[in-house]
N, C-alpha and C positions, 0 to 999 in steps of 0.2 A: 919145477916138478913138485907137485904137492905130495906130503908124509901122507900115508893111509893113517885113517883115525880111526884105534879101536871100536869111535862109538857110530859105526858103519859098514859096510859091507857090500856087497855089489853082488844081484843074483841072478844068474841068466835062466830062463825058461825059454823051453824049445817052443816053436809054432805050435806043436801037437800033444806037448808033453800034459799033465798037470799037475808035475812035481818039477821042481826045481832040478838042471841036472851041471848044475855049477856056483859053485859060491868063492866068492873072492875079495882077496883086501885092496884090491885097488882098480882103478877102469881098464888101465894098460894092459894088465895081464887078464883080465876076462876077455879083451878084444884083441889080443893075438889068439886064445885060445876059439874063438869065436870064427877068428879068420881060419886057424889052420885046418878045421871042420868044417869051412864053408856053412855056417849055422844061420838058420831061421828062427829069431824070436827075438824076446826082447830082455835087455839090460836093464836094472833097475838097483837103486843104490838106495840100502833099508835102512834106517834107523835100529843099532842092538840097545835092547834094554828099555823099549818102549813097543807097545802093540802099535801098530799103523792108524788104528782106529781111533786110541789115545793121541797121538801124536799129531794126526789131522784135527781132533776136537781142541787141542791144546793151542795149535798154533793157527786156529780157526779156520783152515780149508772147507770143514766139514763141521753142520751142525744136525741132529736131527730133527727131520720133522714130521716122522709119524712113529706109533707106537714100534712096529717092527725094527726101527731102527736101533732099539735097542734090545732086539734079541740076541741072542747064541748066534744062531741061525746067519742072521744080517755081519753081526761081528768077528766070526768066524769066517767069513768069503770078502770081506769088507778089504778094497785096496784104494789109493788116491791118485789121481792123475797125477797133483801136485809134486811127488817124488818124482824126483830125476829117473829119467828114464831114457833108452836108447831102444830103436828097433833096426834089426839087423835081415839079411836076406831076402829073399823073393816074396812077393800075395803068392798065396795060392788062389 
């Protein structure tokens, strides 16, 4: 079984939501909560203490290559496949 590591997190979003409506220190206990709700959306496990933006340009997932890429705007909505991820329940 692996220790949850302070520098991570794991954040569930609903199908429809677009705020986050769970955060957790480990997978286990977001996917029992997940199940006992019967939930649609998806698992994703954040890096704390790094933007995702930074954190894809750093370990080079992600470079830019137009000007917008580095606005607020872009940086601000900006997420990476690359993060561990999990999707959970039915398509609509």
């Amino acid at each position: 079984m692996n220790t949850p590591s302070t520098n991570e997190v794991w954040v569930f979003n609903g199908r429809h939501g677009y705020f986050p409506s769970g955060v957790f220190a480990d997978r286990n206990t977001a996917e029992q909560w997940i199940s006992e709700y019967d939930l649609s959306g998806t698992l994703t496990k954040y890096p704390v203490g790094i933007p995702v933006y930074d954190w894809a340009l750093s370990n080079a997932y992600f470079e830019p290559s137009k000007a917008e890429h580095t606005t607020a705007r872009f940086i601000g909505k900006f997420s990476c496949a690359q993060l561990e991820h999990y999707h959970y329940g039915e398509e609509d």
